[in-house]
N, CA, C and O of each residue as an XYZ file, in Angstrom:
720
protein
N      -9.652    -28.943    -12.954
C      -9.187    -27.817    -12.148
C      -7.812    -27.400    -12.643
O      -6.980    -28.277    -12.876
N      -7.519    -26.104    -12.819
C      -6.568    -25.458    -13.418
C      -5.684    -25.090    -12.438
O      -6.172    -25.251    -11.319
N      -4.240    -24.530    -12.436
C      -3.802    -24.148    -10.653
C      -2.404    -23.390    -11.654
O      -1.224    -23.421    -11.303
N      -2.853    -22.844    -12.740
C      -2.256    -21.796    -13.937
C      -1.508    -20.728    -12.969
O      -2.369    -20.013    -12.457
N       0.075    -20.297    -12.452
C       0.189    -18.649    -11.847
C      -0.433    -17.533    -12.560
O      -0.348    -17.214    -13.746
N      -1.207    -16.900    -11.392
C      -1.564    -16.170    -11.864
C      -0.348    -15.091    -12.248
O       0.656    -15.086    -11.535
N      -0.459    -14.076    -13.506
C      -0.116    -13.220    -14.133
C      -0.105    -11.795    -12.808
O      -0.960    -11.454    -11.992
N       1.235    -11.280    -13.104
C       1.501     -9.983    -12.193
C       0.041     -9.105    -12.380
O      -0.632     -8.720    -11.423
N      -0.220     -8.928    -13.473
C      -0.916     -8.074    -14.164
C      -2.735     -8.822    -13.312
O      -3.365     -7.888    -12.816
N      -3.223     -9.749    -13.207
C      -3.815    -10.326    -12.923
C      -4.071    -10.230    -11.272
O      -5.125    -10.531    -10.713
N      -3.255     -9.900    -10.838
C      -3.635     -9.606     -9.222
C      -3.853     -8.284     -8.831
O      -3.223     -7.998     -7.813
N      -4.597     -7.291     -9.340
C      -5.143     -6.121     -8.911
C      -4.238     -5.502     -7.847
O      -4.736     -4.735     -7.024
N      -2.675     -5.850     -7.812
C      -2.216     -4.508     -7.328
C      -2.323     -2.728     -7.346
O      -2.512     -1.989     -8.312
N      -2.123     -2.381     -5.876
C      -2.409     -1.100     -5.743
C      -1.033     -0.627     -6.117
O       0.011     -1.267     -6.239
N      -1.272      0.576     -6.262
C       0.388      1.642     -6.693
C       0.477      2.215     -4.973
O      -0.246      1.941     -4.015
N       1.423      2.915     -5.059
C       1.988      3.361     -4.015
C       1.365      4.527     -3.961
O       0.579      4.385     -3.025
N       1.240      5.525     -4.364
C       0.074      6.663     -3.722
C      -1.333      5.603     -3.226
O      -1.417      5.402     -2.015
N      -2.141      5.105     -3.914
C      -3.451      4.233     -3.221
C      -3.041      3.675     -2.749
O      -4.031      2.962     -2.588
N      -1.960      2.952     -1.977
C      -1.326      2.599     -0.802
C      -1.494      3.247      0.318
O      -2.148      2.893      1.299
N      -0.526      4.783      0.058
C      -0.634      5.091      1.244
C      -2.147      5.968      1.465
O      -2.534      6.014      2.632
N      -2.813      6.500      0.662
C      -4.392      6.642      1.151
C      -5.770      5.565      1.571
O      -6.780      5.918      2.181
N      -5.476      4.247      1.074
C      -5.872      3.145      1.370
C      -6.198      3.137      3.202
O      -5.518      3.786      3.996
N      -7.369      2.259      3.593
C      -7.829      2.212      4.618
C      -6.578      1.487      5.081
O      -5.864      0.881      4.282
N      -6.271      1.570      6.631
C      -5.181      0.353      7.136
C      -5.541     -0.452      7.717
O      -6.768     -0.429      7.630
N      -5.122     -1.503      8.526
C      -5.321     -2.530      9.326
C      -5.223     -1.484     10.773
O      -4.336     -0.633     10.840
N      -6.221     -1.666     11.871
C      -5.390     -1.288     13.460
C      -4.954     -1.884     13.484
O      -5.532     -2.953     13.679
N      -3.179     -1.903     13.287
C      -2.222     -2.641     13.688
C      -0.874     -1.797     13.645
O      -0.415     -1.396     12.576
N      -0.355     -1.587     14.699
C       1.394     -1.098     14.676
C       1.912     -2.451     14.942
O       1.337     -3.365     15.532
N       3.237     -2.437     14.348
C       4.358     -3.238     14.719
C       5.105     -3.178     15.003
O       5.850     -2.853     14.078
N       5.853     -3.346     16.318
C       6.612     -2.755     17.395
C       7.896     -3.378     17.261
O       7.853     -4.271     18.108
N       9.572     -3.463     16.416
C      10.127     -4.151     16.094
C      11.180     -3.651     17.659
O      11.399     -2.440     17.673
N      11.790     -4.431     18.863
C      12.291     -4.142     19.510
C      13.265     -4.555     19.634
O      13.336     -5.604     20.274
N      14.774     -3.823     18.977
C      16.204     -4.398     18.847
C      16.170     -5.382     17.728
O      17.091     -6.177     17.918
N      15.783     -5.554     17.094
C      16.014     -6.730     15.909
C      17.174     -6.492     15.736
O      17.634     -5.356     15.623
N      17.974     -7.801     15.682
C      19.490     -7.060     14.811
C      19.208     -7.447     13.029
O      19.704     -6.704     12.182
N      18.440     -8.572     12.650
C      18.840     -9.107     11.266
C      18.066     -7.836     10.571
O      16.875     -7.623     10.800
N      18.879     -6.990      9.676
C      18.282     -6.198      8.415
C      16.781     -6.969      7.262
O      15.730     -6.460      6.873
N      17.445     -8.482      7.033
C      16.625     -8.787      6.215
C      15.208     -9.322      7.214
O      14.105     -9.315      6.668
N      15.303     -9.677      8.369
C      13.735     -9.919      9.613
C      13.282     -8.077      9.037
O      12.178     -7.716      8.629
N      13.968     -7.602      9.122
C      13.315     -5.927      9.457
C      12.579     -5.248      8.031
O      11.702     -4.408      7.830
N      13.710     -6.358      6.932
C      12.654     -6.184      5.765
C      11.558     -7.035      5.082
O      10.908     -6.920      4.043
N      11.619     -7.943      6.095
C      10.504     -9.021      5.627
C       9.194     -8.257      6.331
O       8.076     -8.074      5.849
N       9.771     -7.839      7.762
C       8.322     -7.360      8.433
C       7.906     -6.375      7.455
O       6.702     -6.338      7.203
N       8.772     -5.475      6.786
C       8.042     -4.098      5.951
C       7.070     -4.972      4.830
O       5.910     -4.645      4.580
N       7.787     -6.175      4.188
C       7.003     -6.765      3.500
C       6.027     -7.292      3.726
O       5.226     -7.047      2.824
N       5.557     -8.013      4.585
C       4.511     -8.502      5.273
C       3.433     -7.370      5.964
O       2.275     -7.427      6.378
N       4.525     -6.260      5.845
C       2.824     -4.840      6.401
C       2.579     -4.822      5.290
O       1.456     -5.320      5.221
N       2.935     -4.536      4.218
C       2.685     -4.211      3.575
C       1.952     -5.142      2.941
O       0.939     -4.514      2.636
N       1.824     -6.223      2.557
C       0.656     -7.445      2.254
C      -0.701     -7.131      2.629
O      -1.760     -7.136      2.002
N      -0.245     -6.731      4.361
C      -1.889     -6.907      5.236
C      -2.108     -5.319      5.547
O      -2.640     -5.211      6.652
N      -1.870     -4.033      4.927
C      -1.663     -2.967      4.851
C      -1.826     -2.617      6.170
O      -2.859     -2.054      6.531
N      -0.727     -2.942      7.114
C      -0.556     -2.592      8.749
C      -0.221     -0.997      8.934
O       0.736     -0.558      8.297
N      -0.710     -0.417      9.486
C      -0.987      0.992      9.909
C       0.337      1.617      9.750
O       0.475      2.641      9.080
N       1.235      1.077     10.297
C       2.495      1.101     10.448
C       3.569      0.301     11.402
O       3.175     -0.433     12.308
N       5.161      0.537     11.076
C       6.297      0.165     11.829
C       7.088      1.084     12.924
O       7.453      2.230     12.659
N       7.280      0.537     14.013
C       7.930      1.438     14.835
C       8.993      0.106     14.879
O       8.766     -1.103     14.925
N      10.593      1.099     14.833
C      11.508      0.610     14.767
C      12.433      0.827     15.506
O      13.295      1.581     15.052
N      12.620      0.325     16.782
C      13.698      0.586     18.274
C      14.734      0.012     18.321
O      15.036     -1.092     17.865
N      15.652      1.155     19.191
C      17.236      0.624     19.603
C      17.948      0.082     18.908
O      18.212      0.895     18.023
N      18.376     -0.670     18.757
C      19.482     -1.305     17.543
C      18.768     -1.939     16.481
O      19.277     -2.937     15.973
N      17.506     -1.456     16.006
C      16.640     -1.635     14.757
C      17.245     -0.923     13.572
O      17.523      0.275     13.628
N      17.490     -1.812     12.284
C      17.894     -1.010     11.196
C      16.993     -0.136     10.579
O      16.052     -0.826     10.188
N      16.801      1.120     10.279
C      15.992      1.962      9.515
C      16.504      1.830      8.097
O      17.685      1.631      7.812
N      15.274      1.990      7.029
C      15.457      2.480      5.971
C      16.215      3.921      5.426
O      15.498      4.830      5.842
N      17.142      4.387      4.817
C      17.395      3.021      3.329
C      18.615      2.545      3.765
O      19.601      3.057      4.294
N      18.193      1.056      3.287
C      19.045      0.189      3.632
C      19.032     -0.840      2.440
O      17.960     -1.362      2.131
N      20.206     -1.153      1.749
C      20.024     -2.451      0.809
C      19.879     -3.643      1.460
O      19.273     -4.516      0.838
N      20.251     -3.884      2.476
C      19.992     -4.933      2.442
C      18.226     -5.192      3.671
O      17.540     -6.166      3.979
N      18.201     -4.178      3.884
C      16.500     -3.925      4.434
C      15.320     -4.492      2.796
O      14.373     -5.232      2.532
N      16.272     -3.495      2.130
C      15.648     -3.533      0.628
C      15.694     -4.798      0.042
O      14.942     -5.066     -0.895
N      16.529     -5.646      0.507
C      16.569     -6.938     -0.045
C      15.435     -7.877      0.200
O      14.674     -8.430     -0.594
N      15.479     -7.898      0.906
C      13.656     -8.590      1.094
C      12.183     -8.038      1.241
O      11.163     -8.705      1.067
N      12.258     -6.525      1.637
C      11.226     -5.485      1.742
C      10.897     -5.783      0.501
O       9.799     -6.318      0.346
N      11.853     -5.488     -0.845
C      11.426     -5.382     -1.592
C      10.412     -4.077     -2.407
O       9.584     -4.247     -3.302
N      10.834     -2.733     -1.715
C      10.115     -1.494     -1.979
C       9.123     -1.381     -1.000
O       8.500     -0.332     -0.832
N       8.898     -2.606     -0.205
C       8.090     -2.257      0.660
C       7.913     -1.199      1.868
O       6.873     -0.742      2.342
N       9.000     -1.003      2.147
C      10.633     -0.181      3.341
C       9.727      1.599      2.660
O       9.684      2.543      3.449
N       9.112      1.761      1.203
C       9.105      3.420      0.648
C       7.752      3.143      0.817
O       7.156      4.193      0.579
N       6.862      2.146      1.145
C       5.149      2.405      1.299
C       4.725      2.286      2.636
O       3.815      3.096      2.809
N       4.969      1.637      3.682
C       4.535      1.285      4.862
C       5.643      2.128      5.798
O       6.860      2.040      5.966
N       4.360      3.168      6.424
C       5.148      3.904      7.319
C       5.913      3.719      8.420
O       5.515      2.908      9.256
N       6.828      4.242      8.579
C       7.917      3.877      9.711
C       8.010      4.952     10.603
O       7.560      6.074     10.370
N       8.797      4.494     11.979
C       8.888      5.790     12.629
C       9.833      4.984     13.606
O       9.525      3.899     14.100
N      11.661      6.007     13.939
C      12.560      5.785     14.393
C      12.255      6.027     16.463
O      11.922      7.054     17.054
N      12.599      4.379     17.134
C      12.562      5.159     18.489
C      14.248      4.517     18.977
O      14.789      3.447     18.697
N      14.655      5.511     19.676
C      16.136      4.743     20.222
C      15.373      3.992     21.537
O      16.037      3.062     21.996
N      14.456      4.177     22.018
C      13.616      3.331     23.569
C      12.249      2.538     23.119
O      11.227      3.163     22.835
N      12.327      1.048     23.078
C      11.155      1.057     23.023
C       9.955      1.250     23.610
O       8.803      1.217     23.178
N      10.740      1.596     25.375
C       9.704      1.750     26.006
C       9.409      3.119     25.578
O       8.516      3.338     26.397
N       9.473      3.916     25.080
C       9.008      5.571     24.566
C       8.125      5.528     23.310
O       7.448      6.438     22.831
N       8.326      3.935     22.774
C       7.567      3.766     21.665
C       6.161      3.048     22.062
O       5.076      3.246     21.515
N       6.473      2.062     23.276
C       5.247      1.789     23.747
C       4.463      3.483     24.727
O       3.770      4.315     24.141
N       4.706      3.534     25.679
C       4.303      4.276     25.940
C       3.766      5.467     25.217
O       2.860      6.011     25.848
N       4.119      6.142     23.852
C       3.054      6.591     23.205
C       2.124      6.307     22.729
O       1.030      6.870     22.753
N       2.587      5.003     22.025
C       0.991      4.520     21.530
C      -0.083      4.221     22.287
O      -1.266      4.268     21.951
N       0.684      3.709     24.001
C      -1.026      3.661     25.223
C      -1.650      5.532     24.913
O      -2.749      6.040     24.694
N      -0.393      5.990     25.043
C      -1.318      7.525     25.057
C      -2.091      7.416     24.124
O      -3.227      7.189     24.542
N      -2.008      7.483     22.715
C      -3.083      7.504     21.767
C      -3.924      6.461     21.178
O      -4.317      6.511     20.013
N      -4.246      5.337     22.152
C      -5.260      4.777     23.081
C      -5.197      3.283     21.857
O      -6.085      2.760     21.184
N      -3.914      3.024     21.986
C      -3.862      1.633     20.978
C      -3.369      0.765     22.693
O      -2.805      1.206     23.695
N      -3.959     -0.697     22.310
C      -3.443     -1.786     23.696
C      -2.374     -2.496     22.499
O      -2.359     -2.908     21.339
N      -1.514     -2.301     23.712
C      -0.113     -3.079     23.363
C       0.188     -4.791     23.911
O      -0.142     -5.108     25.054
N       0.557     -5.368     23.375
C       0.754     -6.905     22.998
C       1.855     -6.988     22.524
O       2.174     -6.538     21.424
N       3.121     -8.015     23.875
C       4.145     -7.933     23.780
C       4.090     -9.670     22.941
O       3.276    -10.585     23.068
N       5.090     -9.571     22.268
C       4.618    -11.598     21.489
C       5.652    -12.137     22.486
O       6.851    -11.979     22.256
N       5.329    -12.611     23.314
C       6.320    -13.607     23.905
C       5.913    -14.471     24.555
O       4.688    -14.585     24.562
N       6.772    -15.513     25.431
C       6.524    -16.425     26.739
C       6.690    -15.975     27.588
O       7.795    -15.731     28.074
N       5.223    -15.627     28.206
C       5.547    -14.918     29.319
C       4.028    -15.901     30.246
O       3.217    -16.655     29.710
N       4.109    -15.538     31.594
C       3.399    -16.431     32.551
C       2.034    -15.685     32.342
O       2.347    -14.501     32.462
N       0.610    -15.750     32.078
C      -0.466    -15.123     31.727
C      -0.421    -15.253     30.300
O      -1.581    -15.195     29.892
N       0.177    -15.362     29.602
C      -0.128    -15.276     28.160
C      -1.228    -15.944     27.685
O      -1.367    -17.105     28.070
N      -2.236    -15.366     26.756
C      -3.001    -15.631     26.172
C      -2.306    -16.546     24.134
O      -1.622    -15.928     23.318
N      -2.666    -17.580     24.008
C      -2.372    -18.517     22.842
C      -2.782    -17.621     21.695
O      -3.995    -17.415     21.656
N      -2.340    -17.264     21.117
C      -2.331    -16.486     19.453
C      -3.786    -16.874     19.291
O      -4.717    -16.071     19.365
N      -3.902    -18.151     19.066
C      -5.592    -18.346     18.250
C      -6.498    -18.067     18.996
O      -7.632    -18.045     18.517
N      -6.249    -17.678     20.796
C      -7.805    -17.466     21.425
C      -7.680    -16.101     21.321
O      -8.691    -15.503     20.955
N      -6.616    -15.412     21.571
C      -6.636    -14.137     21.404
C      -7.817    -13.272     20.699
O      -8.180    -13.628     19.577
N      -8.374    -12.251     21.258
C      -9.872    -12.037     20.598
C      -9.915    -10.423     20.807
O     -10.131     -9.708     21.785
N      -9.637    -10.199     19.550
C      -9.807     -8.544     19.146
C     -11.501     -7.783     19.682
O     -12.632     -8.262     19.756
N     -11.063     -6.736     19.901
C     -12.296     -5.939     20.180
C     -12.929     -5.277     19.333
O     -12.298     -4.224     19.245
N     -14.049     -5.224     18.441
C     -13.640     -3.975     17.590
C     -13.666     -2.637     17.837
O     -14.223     -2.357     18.899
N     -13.361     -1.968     17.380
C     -12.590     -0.493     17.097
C     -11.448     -0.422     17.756
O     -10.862      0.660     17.701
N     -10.969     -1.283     18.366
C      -9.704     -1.311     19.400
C      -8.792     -0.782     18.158
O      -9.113     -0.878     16.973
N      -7.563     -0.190     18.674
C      -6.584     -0.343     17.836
C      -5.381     -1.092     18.732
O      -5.240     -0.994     19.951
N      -4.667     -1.761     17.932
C      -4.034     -2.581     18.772
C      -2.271     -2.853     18.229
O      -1.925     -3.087     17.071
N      -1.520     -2.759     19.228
C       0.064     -3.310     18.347
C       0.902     -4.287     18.767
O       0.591     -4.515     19.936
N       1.443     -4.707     18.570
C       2.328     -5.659     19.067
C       3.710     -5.553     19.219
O       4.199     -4.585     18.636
N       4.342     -6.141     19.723
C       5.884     -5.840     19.655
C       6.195     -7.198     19.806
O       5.742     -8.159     20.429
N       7.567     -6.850     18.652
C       8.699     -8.386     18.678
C      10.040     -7.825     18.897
O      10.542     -6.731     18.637
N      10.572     -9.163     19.587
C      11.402     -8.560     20.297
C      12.928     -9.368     19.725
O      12.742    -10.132     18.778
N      14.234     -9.260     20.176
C      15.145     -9.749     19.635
C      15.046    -10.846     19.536
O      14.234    -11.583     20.096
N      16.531    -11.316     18.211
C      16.502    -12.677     17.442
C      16.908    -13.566     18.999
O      16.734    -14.785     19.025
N      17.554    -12.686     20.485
C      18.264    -14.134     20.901
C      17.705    -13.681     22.476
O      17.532    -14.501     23.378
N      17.470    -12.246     22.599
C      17.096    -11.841     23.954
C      15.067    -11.735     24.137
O      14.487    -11.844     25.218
N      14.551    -11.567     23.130
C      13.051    -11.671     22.768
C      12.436    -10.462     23.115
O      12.910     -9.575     22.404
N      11.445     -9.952     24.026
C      11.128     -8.391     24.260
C      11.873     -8.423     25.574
O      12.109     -9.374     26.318
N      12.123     -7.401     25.651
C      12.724     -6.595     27.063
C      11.370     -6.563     27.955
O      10.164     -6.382     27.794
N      12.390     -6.876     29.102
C      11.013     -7.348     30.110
C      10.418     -5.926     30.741
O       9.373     -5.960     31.391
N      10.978     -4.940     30.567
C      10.420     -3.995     30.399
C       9.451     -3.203     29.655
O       8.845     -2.242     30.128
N       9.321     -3.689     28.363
C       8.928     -3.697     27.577
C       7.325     -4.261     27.998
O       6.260     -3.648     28.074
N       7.740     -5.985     28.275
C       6.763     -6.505     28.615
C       5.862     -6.153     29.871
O       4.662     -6.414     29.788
N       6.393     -5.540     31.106
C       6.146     -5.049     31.782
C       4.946     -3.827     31.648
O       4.007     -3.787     32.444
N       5.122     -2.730     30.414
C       4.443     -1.795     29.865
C       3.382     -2.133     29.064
O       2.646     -1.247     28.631
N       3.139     -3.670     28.721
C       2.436     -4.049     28.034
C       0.655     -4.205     27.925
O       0.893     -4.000     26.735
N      -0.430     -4.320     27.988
C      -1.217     -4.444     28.423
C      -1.609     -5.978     28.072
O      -2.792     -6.152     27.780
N      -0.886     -6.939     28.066
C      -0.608     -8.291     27.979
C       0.307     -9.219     27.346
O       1.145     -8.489     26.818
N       0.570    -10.264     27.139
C       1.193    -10.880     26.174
C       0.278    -12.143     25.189
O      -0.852    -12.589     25.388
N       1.269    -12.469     24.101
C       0.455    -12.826     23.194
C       1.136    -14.286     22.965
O       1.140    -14.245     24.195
N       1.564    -15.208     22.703
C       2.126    -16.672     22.641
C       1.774    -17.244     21.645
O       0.576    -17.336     21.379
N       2.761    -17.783     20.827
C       2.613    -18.898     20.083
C       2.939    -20.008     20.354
O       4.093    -20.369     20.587
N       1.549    -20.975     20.357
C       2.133    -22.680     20.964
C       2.960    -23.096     20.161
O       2.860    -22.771     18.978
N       3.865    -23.825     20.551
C       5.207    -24.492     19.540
C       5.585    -25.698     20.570
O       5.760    -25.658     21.788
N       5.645    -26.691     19.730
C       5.272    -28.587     20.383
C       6.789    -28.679     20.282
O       7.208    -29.025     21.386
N       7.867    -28.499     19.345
C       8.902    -29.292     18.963
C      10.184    -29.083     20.116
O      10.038    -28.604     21.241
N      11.294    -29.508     19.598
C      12.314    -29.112     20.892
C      12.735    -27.511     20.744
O      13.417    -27.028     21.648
N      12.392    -26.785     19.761
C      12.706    -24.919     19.704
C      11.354    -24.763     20.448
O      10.277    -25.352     20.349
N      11.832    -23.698     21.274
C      10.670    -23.230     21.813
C      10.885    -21.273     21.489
O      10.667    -20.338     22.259
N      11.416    -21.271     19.962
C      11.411    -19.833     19.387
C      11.192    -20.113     18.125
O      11.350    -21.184     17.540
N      10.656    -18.651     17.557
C      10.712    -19.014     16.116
C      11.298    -17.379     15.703
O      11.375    -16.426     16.478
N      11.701    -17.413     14.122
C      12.339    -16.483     13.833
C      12.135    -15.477     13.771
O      11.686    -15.674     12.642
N      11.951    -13.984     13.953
C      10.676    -13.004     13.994
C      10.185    -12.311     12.930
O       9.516    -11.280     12.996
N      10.530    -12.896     11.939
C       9.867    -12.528     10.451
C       8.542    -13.778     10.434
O       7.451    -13.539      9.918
N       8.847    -14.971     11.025
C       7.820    -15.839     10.717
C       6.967    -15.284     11.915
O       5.795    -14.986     11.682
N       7.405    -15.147     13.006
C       6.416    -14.895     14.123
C       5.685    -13.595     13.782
O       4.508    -13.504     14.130
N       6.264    -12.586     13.137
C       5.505    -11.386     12.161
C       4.301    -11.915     11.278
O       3.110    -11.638     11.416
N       4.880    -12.724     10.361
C       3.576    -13.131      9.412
C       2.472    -14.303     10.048
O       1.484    -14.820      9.527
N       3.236    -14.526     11.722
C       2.086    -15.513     11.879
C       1.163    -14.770     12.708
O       0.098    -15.341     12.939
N       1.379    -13.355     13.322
C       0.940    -12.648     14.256
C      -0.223    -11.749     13.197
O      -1.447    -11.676     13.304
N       0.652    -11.160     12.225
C      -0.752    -10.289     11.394
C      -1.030    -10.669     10.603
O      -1.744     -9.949      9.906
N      -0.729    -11.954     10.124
C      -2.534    -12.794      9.624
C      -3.426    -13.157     10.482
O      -4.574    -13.460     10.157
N      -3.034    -13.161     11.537
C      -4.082    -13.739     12.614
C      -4.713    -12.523     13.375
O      -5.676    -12.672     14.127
N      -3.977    -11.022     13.085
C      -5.009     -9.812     13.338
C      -5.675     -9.722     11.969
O      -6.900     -9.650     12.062
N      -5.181     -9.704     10.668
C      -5.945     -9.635      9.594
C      -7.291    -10.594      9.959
O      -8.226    -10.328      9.203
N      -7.500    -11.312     10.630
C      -8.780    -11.927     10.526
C      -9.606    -11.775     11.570
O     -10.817    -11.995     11.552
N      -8.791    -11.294     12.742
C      -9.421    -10.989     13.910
C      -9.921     -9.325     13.623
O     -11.001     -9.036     14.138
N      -9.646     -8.894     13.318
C      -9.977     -7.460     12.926
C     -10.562     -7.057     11.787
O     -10.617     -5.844     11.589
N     -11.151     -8.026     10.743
C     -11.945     -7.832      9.983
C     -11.286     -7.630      8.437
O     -11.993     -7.146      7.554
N     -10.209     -7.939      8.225
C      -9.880     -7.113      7.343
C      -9.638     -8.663      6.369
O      -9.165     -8.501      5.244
N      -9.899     -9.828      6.728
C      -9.737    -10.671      6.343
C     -10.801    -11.598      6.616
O     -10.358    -12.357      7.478
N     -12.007    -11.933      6.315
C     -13.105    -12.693      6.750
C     -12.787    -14.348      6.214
O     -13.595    -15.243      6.460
C-alpha cells in the first residue's frame, strides 16, 4: 500500500467560474458576531470545500477584503458567496421567509446531539455560530427553529468556531446527500 501525496494537479479541482455555477450544498452559514478574522476565514474555507450555498456575516463580523480574512480563506473569501447583515436577527428572519429552517449551534435546553440530528430532504437548512466568548445571542436562538449541540466529555465545554464550522458541515455534507 502506497500513501504517495497526492499531486495539486491530481485532485480534480474546480476553477472559480465552475464554482460558482456548480450545484451547492442546502446550507447557509450564519456567522453571528465572530470577532477572530482568521475563524471568519477558515469558515469561507471550509464552504468552500463542501460548496455551502453561502455565508451570512453579522454585527461585528469581518467582511471581505480582508488580509487577514485572506489569510486562511485562502481565495476562498472571492468564491463562496457572502452577504453583509449589521442584525442577525434580520439575517435569520429572512432566510425563515425564503423557507430555509434555522439551527442555532449551541447549548441550549431541547437541543438535539449533532449526530442524531436528521435532515429532511429538500429542506434547505442553515445554521448559525455564534461568538468566540458570548456563543449565539439568545435572541437569535429564540428565532431559531431549534438548536443543534455538540457532545464534548472534557473539562471545555466550547470549542472554537472554525472547528465547530467544519464539524457542523461535514455532518450536513452527509446528511444531505452531498457526501454518501
Amino acid at each position: 500500500m502506497t500513501n504517495r501525496k497526492k499531486l495539486v494537479t491530481e485532485m480534480g479541482r474546480i476553477g472559480r467560474e465552475e464554482f460558482r455555477a456548480s450545484q451547492k450544498m442546502p446550507l447557509v452559514v450564519v456567522l453571528d458576531n465572530v470577532r477572530s478574522l482568521h475563524n471568519v476565514g477558515s469558515v469561507f474555507r471550509t464552504s468552500d470545500a463542501f460548496r455551502v450555498e453561502r455565508i451570512m456575516l453579522c454585527g461585528i463580523t469581518a467582511t471581505p477584503p480582508s488580509a487577514e480574512i485572506h489569510k486562511t480563506a485562502l481565495g476562498a473569501e472571492d468564491v463562496v458567496e457572502w452577504q453583509y447583515f449589521v442584525s442577525t436577527t434580520d439575517a435569520v428572519n429572512q432566510l425563515r421567509d425564503q423557507g430555509y429552517k434555522v439551527f442555532s449551534i449551541e447549548q441550549c435546553e431541547g437541543s438535539v446531539a449533532l449526530q442524531d440530528f436528521v435532515a429532511s430532504p429538500g429542506e434547505r437548512y442553515a445554521v448559525v455560530l455564534g461568538n468566540e466568548v458570548k456563543g449565539v445571542q439568545q435572541a437569535v436562538v429564540d428565532l431559531s427553529d431549534g438548536a443543534i449541540e455538540i457532545p464534548q466529555f472534557g473539562t471545555k465545554h466550547s470549542l472554537n468556531v472554525s472547528v465547530t464550522a467544519g464539524m457542523v458541515i461535514w455532518e450536513f455534507a452527509k446528511k444531505t446527500g452531498l457526501v454518501e
